[in-house]
PDB file of N, CA, C and O in Angstrom:
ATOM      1  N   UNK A   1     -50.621  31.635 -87.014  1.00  0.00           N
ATOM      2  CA  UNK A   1     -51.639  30.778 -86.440  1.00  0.00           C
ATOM      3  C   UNK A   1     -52.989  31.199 -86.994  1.00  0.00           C
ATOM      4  O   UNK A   1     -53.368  32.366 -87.087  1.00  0.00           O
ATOM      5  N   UNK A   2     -53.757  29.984 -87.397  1.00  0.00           N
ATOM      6  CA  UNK A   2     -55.011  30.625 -88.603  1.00  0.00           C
ATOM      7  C   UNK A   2     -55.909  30.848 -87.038  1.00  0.00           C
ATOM      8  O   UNK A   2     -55.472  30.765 -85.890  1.00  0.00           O
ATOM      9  N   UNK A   3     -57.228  31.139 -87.500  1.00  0.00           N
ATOM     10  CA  UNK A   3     -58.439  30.956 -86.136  1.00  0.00           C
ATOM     11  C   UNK A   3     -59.367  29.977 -86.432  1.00  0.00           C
ATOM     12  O   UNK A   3     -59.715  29.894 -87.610  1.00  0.00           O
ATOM     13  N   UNK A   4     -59.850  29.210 -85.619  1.00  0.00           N
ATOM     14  CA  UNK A   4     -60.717  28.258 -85.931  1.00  0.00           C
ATOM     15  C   UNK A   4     -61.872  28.893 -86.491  1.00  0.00           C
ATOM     16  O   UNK A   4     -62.143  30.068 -86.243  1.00  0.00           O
ATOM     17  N   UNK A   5     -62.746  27.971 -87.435  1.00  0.00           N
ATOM     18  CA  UNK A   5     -63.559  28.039 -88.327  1.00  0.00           C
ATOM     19  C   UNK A   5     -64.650  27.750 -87.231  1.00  0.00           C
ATOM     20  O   UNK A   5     -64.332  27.948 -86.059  1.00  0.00           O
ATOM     21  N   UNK A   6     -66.043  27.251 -87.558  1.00  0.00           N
ATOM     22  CA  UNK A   6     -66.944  27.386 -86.872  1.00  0.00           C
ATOM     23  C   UNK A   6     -67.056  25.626 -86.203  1.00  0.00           C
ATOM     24  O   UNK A   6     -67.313  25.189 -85.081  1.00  0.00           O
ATOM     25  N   UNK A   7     -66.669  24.863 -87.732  1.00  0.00           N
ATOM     26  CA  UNK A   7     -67.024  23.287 -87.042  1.00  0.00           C
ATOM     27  C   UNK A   7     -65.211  22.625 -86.164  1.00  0.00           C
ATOM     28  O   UNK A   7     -65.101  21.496 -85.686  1.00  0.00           O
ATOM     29  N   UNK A   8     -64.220  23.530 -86.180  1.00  0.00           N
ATOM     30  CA  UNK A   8     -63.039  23.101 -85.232  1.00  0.00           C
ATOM     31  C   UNK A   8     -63.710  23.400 -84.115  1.00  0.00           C
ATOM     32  O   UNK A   8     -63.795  22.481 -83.300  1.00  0.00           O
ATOM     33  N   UNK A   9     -64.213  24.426 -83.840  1.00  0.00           N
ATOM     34  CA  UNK A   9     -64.469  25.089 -82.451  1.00  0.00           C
ATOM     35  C   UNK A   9     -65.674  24.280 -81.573  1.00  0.00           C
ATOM     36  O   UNK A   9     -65.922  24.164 -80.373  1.00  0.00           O
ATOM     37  N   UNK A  10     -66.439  23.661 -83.137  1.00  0.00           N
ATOM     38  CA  UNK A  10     -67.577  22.659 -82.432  1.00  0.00           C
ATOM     39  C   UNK A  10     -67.076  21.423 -81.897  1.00  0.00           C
ATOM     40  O   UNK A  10     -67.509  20.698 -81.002  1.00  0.00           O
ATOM     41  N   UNK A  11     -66.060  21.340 -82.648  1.00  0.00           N
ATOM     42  CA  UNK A  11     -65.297  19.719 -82.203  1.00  0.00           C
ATOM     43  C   UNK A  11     -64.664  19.926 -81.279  1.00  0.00           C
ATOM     44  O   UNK A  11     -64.700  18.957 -80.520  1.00  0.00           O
ATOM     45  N   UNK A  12     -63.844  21.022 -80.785  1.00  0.00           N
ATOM     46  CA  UNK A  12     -62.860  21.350 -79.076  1.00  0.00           C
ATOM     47  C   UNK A  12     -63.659  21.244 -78.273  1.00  0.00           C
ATOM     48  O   UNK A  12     -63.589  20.574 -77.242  1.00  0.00           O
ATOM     49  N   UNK A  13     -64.903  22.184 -78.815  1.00  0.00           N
ATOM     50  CA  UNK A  13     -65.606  22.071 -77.693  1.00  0.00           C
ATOM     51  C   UNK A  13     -66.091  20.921 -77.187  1.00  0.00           C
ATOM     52  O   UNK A  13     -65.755  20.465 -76.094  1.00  0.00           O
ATOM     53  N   UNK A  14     -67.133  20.258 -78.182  1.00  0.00           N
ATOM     54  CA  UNK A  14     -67.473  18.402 -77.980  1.00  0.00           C
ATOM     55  C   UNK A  14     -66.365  17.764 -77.022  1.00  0.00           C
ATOM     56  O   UNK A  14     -66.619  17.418 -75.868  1.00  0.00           O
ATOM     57  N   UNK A  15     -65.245  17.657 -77.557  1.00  0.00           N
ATOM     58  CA  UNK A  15     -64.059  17.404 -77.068  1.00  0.00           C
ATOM     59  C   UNK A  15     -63.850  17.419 -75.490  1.00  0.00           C
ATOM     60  O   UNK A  15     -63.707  16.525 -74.656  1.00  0.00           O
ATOM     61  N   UNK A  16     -63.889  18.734 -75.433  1.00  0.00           N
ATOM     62  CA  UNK A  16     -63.817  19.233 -74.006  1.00  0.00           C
ATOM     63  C   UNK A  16     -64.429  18.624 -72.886  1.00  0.00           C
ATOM     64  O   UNK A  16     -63.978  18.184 -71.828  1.00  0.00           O
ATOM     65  N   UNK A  17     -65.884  18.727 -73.505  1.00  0.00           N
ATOM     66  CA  UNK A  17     -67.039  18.266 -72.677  1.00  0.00           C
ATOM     67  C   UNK A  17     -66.936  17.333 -72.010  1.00  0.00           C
ATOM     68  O   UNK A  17     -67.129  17.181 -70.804  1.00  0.00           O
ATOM     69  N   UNK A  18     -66.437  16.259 -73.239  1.00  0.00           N
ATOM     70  CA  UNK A  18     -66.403  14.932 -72.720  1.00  0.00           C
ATOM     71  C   UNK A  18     -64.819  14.468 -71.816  1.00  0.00           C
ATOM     72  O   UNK A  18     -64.594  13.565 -71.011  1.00  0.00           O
ATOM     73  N   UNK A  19     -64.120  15.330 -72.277  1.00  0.00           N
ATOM     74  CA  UNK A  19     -62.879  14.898 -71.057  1.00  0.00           C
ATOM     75  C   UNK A  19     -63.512  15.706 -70.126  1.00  0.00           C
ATOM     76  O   UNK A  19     -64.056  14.775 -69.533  1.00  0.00           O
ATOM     77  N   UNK A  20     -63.931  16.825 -69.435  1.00  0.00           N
ATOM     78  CA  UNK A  20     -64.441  16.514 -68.576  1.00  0.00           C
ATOM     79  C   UNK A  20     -65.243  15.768 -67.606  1.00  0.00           C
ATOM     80  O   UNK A  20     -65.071  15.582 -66.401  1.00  0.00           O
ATOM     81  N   UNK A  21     -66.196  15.370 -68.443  1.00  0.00           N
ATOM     82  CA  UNK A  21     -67.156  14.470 -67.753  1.00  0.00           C
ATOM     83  C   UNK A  21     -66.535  13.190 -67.657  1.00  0.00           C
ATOM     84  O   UNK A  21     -67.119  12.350 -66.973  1.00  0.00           O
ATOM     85  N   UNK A  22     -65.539  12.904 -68.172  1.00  0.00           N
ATOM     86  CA  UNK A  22     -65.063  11.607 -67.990  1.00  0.00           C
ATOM     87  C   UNK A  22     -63.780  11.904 -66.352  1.00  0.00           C
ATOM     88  O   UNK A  22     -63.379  11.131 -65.482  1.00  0.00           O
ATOM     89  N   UNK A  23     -63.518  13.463 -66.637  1.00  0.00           N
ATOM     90  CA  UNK A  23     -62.199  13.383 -65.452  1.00  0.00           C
ATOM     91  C   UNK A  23     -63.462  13.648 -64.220  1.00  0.00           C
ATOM     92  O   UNK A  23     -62.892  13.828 -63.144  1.00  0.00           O
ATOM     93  N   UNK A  24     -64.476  13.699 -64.118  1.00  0.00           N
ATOM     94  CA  UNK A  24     -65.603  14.274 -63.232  1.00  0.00           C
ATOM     95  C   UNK A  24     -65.614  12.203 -62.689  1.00  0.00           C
ATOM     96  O   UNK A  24     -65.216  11.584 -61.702  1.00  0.00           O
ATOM     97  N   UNK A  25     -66.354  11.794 -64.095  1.00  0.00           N
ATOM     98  CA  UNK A  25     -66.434  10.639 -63.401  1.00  0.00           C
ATOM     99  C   UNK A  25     -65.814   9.269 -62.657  1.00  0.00           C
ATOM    100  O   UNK A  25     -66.222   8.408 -61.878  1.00  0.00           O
ATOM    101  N   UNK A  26     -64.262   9.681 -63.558  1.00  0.00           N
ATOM    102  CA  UNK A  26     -63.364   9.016 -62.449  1.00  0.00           C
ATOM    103  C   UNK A  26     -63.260   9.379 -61.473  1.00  0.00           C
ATOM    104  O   UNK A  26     -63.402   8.512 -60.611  1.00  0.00           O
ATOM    105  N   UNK A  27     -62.962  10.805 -60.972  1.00  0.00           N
ATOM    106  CA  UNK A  27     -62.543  11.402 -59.463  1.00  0.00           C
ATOM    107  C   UNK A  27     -63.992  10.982 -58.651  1.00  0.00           C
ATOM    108  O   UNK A  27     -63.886  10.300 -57.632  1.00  0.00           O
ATOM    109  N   UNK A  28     -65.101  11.327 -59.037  1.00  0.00           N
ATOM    110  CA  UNK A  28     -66.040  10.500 -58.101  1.00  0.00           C
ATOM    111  C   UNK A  28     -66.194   9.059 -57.901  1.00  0.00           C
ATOM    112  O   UNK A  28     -66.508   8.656 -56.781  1.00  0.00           O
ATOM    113  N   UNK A  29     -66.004   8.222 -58.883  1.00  0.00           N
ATOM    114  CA  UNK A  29     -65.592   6.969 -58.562  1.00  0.00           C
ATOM    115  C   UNK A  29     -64.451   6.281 -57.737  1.00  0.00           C
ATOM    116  O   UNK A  29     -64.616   5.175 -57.222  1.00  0.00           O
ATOM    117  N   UNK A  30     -62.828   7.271 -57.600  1.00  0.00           N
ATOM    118  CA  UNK A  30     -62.032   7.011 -57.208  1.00  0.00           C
ATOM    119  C   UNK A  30     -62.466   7.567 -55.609  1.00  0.00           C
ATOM    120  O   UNK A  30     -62.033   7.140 -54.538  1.00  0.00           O
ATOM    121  N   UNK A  31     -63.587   8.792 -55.876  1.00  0.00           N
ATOM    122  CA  UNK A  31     -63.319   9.126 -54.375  1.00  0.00           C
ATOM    123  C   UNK A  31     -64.352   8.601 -53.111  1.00  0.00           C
ATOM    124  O   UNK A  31     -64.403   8.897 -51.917  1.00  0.00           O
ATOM    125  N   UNK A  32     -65.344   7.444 -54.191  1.00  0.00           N
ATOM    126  CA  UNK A  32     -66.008   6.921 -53.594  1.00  0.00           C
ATOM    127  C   UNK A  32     -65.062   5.739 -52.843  1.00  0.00           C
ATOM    128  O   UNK A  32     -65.014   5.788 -51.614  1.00  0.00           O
ATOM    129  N   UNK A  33     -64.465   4.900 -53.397  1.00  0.00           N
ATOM    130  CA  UNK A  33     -63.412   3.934 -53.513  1.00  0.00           C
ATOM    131  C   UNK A  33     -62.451   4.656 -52.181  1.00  0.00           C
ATOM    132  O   UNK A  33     -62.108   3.874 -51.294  1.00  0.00           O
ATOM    133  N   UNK A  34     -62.197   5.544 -52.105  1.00  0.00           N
ATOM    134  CA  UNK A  34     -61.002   5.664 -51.504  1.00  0.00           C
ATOM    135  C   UNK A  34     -61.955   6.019 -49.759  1.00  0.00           C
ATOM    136  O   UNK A  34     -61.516   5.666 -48.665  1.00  0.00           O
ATOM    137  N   UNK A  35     -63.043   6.643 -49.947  1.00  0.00           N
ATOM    138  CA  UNK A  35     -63.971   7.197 -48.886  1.00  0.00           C
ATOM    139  C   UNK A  35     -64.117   5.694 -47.987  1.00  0.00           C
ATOM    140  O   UNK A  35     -63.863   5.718 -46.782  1.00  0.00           O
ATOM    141  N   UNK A  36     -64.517   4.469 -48.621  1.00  0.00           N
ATOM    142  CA  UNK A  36     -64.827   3.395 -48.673  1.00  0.00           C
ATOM    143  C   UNK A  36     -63.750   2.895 -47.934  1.00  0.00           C
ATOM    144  O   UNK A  36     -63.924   2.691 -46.733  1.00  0.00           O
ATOM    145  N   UNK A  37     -62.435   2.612 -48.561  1.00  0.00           N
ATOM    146  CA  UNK A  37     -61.380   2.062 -47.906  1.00  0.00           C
ATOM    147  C   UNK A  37     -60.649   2.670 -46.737  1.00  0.00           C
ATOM    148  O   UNK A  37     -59.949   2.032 -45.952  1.00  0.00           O
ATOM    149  N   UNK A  38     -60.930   4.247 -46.690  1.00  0.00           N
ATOM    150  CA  UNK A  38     -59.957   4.805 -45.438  1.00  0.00           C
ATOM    151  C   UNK A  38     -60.816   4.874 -44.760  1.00  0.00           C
ATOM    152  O   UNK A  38     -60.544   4.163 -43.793  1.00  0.00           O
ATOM    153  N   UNK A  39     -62.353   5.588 -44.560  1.00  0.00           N
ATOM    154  CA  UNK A  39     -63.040   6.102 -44.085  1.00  0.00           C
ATOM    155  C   UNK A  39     -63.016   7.493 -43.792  1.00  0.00           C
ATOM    156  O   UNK A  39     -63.653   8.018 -42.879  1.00  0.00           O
ATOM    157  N   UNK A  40     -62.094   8.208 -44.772  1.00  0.00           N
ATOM    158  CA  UNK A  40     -61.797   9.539 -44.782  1.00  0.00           C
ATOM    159  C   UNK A  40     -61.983  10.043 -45.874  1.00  0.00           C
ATOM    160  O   UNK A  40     -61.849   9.286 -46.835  1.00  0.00           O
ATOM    161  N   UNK A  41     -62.344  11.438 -46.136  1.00  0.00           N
ATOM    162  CA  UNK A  41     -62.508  12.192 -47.425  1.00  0.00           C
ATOM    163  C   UNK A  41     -61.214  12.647 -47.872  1.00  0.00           C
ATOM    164  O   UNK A  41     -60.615  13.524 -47.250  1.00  0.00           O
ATOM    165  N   UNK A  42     -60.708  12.065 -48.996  1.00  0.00           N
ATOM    166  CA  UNK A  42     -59.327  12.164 -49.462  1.00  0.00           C
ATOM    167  C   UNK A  42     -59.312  13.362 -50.623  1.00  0.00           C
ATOM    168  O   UNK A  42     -60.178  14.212 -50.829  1.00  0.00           O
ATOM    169  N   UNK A  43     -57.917  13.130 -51.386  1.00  0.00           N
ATOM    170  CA  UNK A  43     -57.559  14.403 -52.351  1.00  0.00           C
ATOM    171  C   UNK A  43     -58.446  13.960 -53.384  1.00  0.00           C
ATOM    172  O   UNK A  43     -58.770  14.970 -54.008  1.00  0.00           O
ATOM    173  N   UNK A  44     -59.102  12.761 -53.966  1.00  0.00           N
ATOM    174  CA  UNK A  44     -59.873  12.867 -54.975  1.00  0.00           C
ATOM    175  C   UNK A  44     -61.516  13.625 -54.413  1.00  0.00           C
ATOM    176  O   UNK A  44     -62.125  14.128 -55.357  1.00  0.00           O
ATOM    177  N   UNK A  45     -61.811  13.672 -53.848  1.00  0.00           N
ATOM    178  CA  UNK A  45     -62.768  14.586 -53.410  1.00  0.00           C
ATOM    179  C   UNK A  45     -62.965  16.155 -53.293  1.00  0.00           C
ATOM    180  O   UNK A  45     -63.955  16.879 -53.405  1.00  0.00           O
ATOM    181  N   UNK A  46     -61.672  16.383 -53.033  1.00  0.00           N
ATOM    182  CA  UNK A  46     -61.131  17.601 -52.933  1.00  0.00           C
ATOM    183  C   UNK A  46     -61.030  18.552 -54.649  1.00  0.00           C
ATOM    184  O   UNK A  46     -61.366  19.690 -54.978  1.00  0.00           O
ATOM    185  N   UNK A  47     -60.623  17.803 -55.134  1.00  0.00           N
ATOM    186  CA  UNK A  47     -60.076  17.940 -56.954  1.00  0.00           C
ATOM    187  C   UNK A  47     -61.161  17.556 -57.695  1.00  0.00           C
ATOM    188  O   UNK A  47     -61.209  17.834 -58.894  1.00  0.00           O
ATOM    189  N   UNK A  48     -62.023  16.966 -57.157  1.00  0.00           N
ATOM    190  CA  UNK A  48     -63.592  17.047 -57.899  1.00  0.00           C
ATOM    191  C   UNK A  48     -64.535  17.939 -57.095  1.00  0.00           C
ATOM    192  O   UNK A  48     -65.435  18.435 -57.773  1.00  0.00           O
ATOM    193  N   UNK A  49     -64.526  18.235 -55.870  1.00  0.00           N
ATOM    194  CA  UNK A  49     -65.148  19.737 -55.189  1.00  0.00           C
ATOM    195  C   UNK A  49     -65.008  21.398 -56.233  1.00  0.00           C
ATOM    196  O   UNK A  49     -65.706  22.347 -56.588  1.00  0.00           O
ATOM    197  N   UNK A  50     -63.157  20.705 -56.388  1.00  0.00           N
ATOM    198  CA  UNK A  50     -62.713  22.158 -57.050  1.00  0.00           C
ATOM    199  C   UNK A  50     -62.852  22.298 -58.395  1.00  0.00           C
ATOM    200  O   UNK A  50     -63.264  23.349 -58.887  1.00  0.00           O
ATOM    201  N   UNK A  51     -62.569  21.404 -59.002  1.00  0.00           N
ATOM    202  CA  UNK A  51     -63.147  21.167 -60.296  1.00  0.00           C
ATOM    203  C   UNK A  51     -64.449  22.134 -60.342  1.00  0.00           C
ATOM    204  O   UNK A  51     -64.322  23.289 -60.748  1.00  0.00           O
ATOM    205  N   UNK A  52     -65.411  21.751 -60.015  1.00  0.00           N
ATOM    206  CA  UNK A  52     -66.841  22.050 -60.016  1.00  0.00           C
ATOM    207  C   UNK A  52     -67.081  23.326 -59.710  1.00  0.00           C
ATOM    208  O   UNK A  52     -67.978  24.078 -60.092  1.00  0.00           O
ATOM    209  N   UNK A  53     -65.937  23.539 -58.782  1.00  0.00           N
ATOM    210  CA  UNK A  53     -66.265  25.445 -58.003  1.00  0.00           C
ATOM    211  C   UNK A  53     -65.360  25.975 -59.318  1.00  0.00           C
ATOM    212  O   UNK A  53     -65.745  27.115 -59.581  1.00  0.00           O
ATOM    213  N   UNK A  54     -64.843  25.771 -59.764  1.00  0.00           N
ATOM    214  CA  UNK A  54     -63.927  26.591 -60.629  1.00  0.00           C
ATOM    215  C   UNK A  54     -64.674  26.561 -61.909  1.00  0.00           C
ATOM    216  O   UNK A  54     -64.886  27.679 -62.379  1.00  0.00           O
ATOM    217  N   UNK A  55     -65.272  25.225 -62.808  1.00  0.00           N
ATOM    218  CA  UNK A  55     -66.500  25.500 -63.381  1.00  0.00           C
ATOM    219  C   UNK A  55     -67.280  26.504 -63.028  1.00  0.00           C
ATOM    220  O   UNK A  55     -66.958  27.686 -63.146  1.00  0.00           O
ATOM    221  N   UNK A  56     -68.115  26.186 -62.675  1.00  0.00           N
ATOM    222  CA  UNK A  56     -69.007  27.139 -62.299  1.00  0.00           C
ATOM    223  C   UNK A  56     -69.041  28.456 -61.612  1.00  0.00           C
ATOM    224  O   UNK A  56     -70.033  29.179 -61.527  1.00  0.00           O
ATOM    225  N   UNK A  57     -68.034  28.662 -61.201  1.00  0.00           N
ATOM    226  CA  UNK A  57     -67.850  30.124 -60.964  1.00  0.00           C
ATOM    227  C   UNK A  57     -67.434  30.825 -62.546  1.00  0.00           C
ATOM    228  O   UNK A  57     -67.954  31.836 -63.017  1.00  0.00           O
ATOM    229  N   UNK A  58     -66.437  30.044 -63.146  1.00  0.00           N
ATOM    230  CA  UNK A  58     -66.747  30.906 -64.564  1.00  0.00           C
ATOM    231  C   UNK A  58     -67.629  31.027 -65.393  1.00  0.00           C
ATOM    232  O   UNK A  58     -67.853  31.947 -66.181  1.00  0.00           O
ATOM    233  N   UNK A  59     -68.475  29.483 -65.106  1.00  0.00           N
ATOM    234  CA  UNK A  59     -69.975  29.670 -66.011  1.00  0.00           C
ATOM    235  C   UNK A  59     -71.010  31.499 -66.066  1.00  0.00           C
ATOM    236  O   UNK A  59     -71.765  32.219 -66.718  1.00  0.00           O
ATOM    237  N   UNK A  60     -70.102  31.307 -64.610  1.00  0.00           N
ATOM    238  CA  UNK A  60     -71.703  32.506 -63.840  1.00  0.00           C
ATOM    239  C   UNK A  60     -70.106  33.580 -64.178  1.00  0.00           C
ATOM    240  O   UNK A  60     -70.466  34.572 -64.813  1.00  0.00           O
ATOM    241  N   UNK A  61     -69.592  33.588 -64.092  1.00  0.00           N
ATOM    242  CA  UNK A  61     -68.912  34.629 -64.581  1.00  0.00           C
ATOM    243  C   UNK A  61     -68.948  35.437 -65.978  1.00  0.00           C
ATOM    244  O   UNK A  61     -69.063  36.643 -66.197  1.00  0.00           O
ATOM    245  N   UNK A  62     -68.830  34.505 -66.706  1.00  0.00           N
ATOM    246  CA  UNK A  62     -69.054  34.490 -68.291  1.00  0.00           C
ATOM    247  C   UNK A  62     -70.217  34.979 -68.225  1.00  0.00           C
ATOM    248  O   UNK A  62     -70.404  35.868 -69.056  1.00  0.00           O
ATOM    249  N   UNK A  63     -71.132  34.734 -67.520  1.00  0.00           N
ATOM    250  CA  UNK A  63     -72.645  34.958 -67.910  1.00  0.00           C
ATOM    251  C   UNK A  63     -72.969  35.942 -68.107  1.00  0.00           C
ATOM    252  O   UNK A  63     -73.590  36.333 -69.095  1.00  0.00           O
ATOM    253  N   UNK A  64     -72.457  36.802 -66.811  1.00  0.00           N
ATOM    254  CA  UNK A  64     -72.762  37.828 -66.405  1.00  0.00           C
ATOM    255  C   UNK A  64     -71.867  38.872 -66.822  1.00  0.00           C
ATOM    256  O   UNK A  64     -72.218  40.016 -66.533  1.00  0.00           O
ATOM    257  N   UNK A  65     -70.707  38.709 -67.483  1.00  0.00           N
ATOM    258  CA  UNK A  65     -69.802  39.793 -68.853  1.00  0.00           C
ATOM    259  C   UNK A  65     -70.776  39.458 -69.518  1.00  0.00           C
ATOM    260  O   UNK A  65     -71.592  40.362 -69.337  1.00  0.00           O
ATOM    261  N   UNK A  66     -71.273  38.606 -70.282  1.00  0.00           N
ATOM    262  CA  UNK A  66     -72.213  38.461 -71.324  1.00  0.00           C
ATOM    263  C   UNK A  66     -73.086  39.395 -71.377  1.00  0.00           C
ATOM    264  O   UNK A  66     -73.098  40.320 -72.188  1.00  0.00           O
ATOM    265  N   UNK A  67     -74.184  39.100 -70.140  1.00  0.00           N
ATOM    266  CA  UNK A  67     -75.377  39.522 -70.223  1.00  0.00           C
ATOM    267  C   UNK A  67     -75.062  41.173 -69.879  1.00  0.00           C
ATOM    268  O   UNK A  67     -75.982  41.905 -70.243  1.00  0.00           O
ATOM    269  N   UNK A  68     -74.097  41.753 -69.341  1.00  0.00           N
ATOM    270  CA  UNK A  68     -73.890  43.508 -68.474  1.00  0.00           C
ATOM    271  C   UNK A  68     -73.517  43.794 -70.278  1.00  0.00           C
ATOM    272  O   UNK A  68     -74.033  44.684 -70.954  1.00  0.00           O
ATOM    273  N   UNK A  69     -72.994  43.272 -70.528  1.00  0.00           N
ATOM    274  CA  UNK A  69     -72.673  43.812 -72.390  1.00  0.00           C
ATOM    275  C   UNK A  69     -74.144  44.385 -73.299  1.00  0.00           C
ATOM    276  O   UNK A  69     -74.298  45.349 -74.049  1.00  0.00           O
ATOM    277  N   UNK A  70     -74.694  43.751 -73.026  1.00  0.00           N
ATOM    278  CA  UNK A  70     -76.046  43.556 -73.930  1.00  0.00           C
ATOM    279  C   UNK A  70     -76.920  44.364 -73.403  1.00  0.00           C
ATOM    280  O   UNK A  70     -77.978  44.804 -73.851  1.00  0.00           O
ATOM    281  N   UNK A  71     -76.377  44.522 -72.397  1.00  0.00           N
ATOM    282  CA  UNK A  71     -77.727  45.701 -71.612  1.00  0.00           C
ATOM    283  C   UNK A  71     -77.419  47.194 -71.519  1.00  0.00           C
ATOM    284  O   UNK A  71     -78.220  47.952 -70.971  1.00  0.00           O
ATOM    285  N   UNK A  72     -76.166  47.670 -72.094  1.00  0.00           N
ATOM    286  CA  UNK A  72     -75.918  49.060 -71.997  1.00  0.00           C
ATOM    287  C   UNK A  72     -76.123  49.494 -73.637  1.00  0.00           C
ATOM    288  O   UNK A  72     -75.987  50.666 -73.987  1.00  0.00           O
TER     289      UNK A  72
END
């Protein structure tokens, strides 16, 4: 298995981005839709809550291996 070069890794990443933001913006659309019709906060709400906590807890995770590296 070779390792990606610099512009594969730019394109996964691009890549990435955008299936996320696209699975971000269905689940809020679906969970508006579904909020709407039951009057209850359903599993698409739930799976775009977690989505977001699981983002971002590794954002700030990553960050902070990053940044404790650079400082010793």
């Amino acid at each position: 298995m070779k390792k990606a070069d610099e512009m594969e890794m730019y394109i996964t990443l691009k890549s990435v981005k955008i299936a996320w933001l696209f699975t971000g913006i269905y689940l809020l659309i679906w969970s508006i839709y579904d909020t709407i019709k039951t009057s209850q906060l359903g599993l698409p709400i739930i799976l775009l809550i977690s989505q977001n906590l699981v983002f971002y807890s590794c954002l700030l995770f990553f960050r902070y291996r990053v940044s404790g590296k650079n400082e010793e």
